[in-house]
N, C-alpha and C positions, 0 to 999 in steps of 0.2 A: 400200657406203655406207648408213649409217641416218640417214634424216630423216623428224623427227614431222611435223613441219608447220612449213610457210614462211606470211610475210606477203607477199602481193604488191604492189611499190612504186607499183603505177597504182592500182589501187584500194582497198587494206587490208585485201584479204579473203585470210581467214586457212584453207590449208589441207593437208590433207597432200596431196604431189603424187606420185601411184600411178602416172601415164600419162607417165615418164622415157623418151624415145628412146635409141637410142644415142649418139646425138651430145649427150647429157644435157640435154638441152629437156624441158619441161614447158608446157602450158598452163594458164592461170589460169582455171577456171571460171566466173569469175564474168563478168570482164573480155577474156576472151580471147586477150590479151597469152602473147607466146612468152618463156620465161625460160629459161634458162641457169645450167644448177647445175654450178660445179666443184669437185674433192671436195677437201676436207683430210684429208689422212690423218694429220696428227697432232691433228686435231680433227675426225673425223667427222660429229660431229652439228652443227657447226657449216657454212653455206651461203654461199658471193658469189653474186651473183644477176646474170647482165647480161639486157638486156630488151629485146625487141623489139618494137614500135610502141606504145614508152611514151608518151604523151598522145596517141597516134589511136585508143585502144580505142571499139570500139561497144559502149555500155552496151546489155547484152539484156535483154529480159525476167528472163532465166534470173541475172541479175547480180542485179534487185534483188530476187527472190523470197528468192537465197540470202546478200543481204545482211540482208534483213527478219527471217530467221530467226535469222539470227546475231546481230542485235542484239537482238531477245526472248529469247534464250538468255541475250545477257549480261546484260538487266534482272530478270531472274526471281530469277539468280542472286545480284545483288545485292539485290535484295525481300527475297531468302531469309535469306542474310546479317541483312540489316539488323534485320527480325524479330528472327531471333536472338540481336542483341545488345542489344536492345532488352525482350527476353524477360529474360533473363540480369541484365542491370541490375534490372528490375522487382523477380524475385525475391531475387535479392541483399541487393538494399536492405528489402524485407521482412523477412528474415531477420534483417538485423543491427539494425532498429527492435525485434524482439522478444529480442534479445540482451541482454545485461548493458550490453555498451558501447554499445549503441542504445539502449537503457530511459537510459541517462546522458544520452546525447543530446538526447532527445526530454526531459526534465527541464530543461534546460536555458529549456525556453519557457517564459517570465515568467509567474509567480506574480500573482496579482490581492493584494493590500492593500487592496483595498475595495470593495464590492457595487457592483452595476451595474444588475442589473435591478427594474423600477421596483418593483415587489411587495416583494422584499427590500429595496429602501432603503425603503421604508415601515414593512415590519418591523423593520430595527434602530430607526429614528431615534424608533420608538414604544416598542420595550422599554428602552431607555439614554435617552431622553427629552433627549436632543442633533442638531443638525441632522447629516448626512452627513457634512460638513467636520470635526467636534468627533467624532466617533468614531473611536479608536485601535486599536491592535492587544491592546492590555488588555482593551479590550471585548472583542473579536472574541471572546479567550480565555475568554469567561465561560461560554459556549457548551457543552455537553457532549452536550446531545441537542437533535436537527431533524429534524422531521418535513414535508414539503411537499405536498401536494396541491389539488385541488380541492376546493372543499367539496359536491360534488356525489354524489346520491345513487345509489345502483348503479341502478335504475330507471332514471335519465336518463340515465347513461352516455355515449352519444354527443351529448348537449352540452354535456359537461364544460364544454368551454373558453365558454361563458355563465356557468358560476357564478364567487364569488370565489375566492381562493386560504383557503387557513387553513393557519396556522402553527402548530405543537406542538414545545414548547420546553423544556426545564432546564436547568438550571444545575452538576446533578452527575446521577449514574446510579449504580444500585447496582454489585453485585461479579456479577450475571446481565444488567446490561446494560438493568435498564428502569428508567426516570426516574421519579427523586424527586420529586413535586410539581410535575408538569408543568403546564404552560401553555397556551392554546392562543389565539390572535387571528385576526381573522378581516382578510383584506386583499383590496381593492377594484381591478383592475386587468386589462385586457385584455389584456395583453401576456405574450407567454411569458416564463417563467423560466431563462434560462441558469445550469446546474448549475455552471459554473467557478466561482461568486459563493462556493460553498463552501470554495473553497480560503481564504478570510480566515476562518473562523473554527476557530482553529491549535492549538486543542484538542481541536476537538470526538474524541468518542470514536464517538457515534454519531451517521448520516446515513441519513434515507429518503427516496429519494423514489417517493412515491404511486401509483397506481393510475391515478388521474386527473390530468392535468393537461400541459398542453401545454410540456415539457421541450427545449433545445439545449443545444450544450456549446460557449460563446464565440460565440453565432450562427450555428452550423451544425450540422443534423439528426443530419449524423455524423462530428461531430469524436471524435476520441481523448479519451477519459477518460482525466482523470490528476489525480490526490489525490494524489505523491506528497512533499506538503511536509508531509500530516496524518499525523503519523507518531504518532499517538496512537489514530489510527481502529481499530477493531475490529468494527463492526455494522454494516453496508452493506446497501441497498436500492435498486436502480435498474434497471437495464436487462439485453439481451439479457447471459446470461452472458458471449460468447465477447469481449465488450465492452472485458472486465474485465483480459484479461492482462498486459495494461503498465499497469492502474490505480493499483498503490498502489506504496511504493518497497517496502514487506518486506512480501508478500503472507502468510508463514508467521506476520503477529501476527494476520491477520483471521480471527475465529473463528466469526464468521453472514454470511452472505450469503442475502439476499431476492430473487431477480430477475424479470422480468416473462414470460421467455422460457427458455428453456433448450433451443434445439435449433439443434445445435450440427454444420455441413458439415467435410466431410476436409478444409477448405482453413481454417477458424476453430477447431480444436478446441485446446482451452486445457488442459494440462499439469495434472493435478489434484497432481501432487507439489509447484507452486507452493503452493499450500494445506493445508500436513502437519496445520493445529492448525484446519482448520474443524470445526466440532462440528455448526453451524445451517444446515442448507440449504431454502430454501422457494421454488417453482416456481409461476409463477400456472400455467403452459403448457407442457404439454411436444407435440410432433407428431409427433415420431420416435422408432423403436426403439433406432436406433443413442444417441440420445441416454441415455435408461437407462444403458448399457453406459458411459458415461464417469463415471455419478452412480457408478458401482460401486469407480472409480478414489479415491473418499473413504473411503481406507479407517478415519479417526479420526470420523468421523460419525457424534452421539450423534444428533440430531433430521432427520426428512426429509419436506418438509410441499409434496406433490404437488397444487395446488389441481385442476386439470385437467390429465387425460391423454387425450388426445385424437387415435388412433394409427388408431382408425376399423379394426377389425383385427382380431384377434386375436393378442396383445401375453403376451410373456414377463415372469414379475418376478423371473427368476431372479438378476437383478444383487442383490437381497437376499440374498443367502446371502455374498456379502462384504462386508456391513456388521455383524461381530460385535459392535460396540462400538452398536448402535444400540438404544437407550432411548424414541425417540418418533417413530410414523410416523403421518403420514394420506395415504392415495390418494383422490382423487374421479376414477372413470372415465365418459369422454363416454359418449353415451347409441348409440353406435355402435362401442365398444373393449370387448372380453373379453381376460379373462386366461387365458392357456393350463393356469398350473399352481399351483392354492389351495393344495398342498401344501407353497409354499414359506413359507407362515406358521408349520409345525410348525419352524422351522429357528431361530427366532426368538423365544429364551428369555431375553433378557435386556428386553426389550419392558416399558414400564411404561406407556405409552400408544397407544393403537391407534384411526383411525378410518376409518373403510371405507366407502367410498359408489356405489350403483348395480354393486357386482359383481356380475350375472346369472348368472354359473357358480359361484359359491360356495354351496352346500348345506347346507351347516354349518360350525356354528364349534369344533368338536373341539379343535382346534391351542389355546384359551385354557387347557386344561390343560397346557401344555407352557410356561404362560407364570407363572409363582409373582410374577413382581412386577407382574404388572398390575393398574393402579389405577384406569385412565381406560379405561370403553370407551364406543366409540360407533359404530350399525349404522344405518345409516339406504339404504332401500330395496333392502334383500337377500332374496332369496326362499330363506331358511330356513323350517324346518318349527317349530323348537323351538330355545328357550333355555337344556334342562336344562343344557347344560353349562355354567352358570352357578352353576348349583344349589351352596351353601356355599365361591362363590370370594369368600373373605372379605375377600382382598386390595383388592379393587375399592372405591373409595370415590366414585367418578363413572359414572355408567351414562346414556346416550341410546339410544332405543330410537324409533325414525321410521319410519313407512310398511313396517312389518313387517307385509305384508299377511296372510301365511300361518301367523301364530304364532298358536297358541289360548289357551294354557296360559303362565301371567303368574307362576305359584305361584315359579320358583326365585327370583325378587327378593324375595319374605319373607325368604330366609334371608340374605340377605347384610347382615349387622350389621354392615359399616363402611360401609355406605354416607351418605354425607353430603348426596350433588345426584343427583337421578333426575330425567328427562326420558322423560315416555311420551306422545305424538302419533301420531295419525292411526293408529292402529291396528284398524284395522275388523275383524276377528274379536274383538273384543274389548269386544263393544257393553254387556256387563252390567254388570261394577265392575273397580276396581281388585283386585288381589292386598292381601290385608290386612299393610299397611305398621306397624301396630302396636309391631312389634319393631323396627323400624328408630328406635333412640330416637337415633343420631347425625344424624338425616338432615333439614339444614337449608333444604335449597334444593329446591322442586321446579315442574313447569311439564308441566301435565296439562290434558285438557278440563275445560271449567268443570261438569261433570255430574257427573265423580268428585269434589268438593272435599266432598261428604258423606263420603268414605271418609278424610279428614284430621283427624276429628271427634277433638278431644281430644289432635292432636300439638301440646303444650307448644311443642315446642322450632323448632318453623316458622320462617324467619326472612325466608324469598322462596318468595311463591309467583305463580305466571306461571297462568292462568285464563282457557284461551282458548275460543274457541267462544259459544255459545248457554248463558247461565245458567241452569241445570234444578234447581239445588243450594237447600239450605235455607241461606239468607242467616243465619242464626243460630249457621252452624259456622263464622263468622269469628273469633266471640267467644269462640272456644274454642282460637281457635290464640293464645295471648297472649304471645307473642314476636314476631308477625308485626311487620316493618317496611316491607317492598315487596312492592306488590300492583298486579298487571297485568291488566284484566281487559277483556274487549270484552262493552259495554252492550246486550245485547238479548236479548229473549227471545218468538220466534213466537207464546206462548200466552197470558203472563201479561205484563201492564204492571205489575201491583203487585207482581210479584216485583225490580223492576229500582229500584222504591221502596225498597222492605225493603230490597236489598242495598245502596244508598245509605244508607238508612239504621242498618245498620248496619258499614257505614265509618266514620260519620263516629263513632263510638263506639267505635270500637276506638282505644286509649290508647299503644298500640305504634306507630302504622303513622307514618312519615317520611314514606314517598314513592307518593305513586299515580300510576296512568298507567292513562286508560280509553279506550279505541278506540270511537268513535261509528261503527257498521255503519249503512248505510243501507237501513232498512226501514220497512216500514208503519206499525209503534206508534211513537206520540211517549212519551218517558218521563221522569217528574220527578225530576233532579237537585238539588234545592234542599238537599238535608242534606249534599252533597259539600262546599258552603262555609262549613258551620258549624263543622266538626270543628279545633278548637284546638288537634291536635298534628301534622297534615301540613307538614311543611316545602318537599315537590317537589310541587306538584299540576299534571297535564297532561290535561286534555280537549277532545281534538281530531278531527274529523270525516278520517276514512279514506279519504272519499271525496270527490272535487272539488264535488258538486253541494251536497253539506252533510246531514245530516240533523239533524231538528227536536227540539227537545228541550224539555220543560215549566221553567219559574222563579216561583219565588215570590218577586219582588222585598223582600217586604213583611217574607219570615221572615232575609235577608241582614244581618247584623252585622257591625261592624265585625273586623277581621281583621288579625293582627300576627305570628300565628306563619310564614307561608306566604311563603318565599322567592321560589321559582322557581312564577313562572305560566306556563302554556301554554293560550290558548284560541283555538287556529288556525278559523276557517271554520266559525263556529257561529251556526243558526239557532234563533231564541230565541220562544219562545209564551210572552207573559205569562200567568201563572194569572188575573190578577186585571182582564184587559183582556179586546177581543175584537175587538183589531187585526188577527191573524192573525199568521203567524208572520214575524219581521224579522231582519235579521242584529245581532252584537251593537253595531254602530256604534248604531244608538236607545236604546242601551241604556249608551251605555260609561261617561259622566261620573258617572251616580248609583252602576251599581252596579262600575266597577273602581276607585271611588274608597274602598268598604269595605276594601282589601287594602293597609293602609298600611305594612306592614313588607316590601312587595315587594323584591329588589334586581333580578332577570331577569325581564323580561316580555315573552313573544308571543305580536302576537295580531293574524297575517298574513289577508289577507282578509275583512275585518270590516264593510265599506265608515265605515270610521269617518273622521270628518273634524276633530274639534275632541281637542286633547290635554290640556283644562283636568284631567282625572282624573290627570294627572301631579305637581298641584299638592299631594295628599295622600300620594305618596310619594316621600317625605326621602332613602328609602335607595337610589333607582331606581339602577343602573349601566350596565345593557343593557336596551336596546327595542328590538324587533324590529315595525314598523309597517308593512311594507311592502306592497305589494299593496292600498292605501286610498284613502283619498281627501282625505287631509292636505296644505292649502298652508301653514300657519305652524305652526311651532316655537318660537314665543316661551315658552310656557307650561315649555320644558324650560330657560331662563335659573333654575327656582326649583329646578330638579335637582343640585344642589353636588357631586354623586356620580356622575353621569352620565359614563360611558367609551366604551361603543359604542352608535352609533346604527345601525339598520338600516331604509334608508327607501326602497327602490327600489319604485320603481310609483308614485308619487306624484307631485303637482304642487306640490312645496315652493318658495318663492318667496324664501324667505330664510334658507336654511341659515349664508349667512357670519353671521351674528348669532352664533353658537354658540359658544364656548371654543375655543382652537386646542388644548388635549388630548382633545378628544373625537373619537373615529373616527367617522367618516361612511361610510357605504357605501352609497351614494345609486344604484347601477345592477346 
């Protein structure tokens, strides 16, 4: 007779019964009950049971030890179970959300027709100049490029979400994807920006969003991206790569992708054959190695723009050597990541732009010989010895050269005759001149310490030049660069105060220059600026103090004329010494009505931290459109009722008491 195991009818414990007498009795372990098994022999496994002192058993100990156990046997069992099918559903269902008929599914959730978050309804209702309700989906499609951030500056960073929003705008985009005549507003609002809001406007081609700014998707941190009704889209900027998989409906039209993140676990990694036709890949961040090895997966990837690699390590870049088709790289490596093998640059001849930053195992740059189309280079903090290998690369028409502390010898940028923009900073072995740039008769742009601008003596064709540092230079080799139109220069100089005169004054005499921008360094000399506002053909002029405390600076109220050519003012946080008093020195609010009232062709003016209080100086300019006043100590705004022109106001820090007086088209941005 074979039997597995019986259930016993006293107390349901289940078991196999090994201890059969002859008389075919059994005892129930648990319960102690006598049973009786008679056999079938045309069903052997099958048992009748009769039973002896069925309902008198004495529950023992030993009954519920080995009931206890058997029913944890069976609960475990079903845990286990249950887990599992609970496992299995999960992934399942993962599965088929990333499939074709999941990606359909998940499309299926309703499309937005119209903005929601407050920032964006303030943005449309301002560029269509219709309330929310009166904007269609016509509008919406007017839209071609969007850009969204904070308007906050990398410095402050972590308090983005204080500053406003700014919006940058067009209407079309060229055949490379950047906008025509773009736009940009500035919008006032605490509240984050939910990215769905994008989905109304149903042409756009291209979509960023920023660096800064506090971003949801439909109200939740990490909802599912999905664009896929913008079937127009091509240039995208947002979030963690692996974000992106179900984000658009035909991922093979999107041809740049920007994202903020790119490191990417075995359980999010995102199929790069979804992306046959990306050309533009740009990383703020990468943290893994294994993530590299997926960037290698693009195999049609002409540009690849590494902001931080940040692997802490010693980190392989051999995933280049399968990007044949790649035209534009820049790596910037953390200040605790080496690269194992610089040899992979020699592999990399189709290369037309390259820039390279903090590689500590990089020795030289040999490999630029193996590269005949490159045009763009730029080295900034590599501990090379020398540059010959530069020496007659004629190809290059952009060259930056930063914090090359160990290079001595400057001579091979003579020869390079197509050059156009050179940039040479902070390079301390380099204390005596520039390399005689004489031959470089295409080279329009440059951005040098202000000490070599004597070695620019007589280049005609200058067009910008960037003039940083301590002014050591003869202020009279301005006059000789007579193409110059932008001039960048920080006001000071440790030895001479009348050198800082001279160079004002001959600014304001040079008949080329459009745009200045002078950085006020805070140091001991005070120095007289007063010919900066004579000069009749600046149209951008910005003089503003660098530093929070301000530094002081001479005026000669008496030599100021009136002034029509000069568009854009900037006089952030300026401490003012009348020549002609002996007040000491005041900030420009003492000073604003008489002399910001010479500047009557203004249309953009700021002039944040000033302690100024009265706005009657607005009453002489007609063509005002943007003020920027914030940070003062202004309660009324009436004086801007005589402004006809007036579009953004910028008034935070203030104690205004009657802003609603103002035009309902005028932007306020009062916090």
């Amino acid at each position: 007779m074979k039997i597995s195991k019986i259930e016993c009818p006293s107390c349901g414990y289940s078991f196999k019964p090994d201890n059969i007498d002859k008389n075919n009795i059994c005892t129930c372990p648990a319960c102690k009950s006598s049973l009786h098994i008679d056999e079938e022999k045309e069903a052997p496994s099958i048992v009748n049971i009769n039973i002896n002192n069925y309902g008198t058993a004495d529950y023992s100990p030993e009954y519920y030890e080995a009931y206890r156990k058997q029913a944890y046997k069976k609960r475990n069992k079903l845990t286990i179970i249950m887990f599992l099918i609970i496992l299995i559903i999960s992934v399942g269902l993962r599965m088929f959300l990333k499939s074709d008929m999941g990606s359909q599914y998940s499309s299926l959730e309703k499309t937005r027709t119209a903005v929601e978050s407050e920032a964006v309804v303030k943005f449309v209702e301002n560029i269509f100049a219709k309330n929310l309700e009166s904007i269609d989906s016509n509008d919406y499609g007017k839209i071609a490029y969007l850009h969204i951030e904070r308007n906050c500056p990398s410095s402050d960073w972590s308090n983005a979400d204080n500053y406003p929003w700014r919006f940058d705008y067009a209407f079309s985009i060229d055949e490379y994807g950047n906008p025509i005549e773009p736009k940009s507003i500035i919008i006032h609002s605490d509240s984050p920006i939910e990215k769905k809001d994008i989905q109304v406007f149903n042409n756009i081609i291209r979509a960023e969003f920023g660096e800064f700014g506090d971003f949801e998707w439909d109200g939740d941190s990490y909802g599912d991206i999905n664009f896929k009704n913008l079937e127009k889209l091509k240039y995208y900027r947002g979030e963690n790569f692996s974000y992106l998989a179900n984000a658009f409906k035909d991922p093979s039209k999107i041809e740049s992708i920007h994202v903020n993140k790119f490191a990417l676990s075995d359980y999010d990694k995102v199929d790069a054959s979804q992306f046959p036709n990306l050309k533009t890949l740009e990383i703020d961040y990468i943290s893994n190695e294994a993530s590299l090895n997926e960037i290698a997966k693009f195999a049609n990837l002409e540009s690849l723009k590494i902001n931080y690699l940040g692997t802490n390590k010693s980190t392989s870049l051999d995933f280049l050597s399968s990007l044949s088709k790649l035209k534009s790289l820049e790596i910037v490596l953390g200040s605790e990541t080496n690269i194992t093998n610089t040899d992979i640059f020699y592999g990399l001849p189709k290369i037309e732009e390259l820039n390279l930053k903090n590689m500590q195992n990089m020795k030289n740059i040999d490999f630029v010989n193996n590269m005949p189309k490159l045009h763009s280079l730029e080295l900034n903090d590599i501990p090379i010895l020398d540059i010959e290998p530069l020496r007659n690369k004629v190809s290059i028409s952009e060259l930056s050269l930063n914090d090359l502390d160990l290079v001595e010898d400057l001579s091979p940028i003579e020869s390079l005759t197509s050059l156009q923009k050179l940039k040479l900073v902070d390079m301390s072995n380099n204390e005596d001149s520039l390399p005689n740039l004489a031959k470089l008769t295409l080279l329009k742009d440059i951005e040098i310490e202000a000490k070599y601008v004597d070695s620019l003596e007589g280049m005609s064709q200058i067009e910008t030049l960037i003039a940083s540092s301590s002014f050591d230079s003869n202020p009279s080799t301005l006059s000789t660069l007579t193409s110059l139109e932008n001039l960048e220069v920080d006001l000071y100089n440790f030895l001479h105060e009348e050198v800082i005169y001279d160079l004002c004054l001959a600014i304001s005499e040079q008949e080329t220059l459009k745009s200045l921008k002078c950085n006020l360094l805070s140091v001991s000399n005070t120095y007289n600026v007063t010919p900066l506002f004579k000069s009749k053909n600046i149209v951008n002029l910005s003089l503003n103090n660098t530093d929070m405390s301000g530094q002081d600076i001479y005026l000669d109220f008496s030599e100021v004329d009136d002034n029509t050519s000069i568009k854009k003012l900037s006089l952030n946080n300026l401490m003012i010494i009348d020549v002609n008093a002996s007040n000491g020195s005041k900030k420009l609010g003492a000073y604003a009505d008489d002399f910001l009232s010479h500047f009557k062709g203004v249309e953009e003016l700021y002039i944040r931290k000033n302690e100024i209080k009265s706005l009657d100086f607005v009453k002489s300019m007609p063509s005002l459109k943007t003020l920027d006043i914030g940070d003062n100590y202004v309660t009324d705004v009436s004086p801007l009722l005589d402004c006809k022109n007036l579009e953004i106001l910028i008034c935070d820090k203030n104690s205004i008491s009657n802003l609603n007086i103002l035009p309902e088209e005028v932007e306020v941005i009062s916090e």
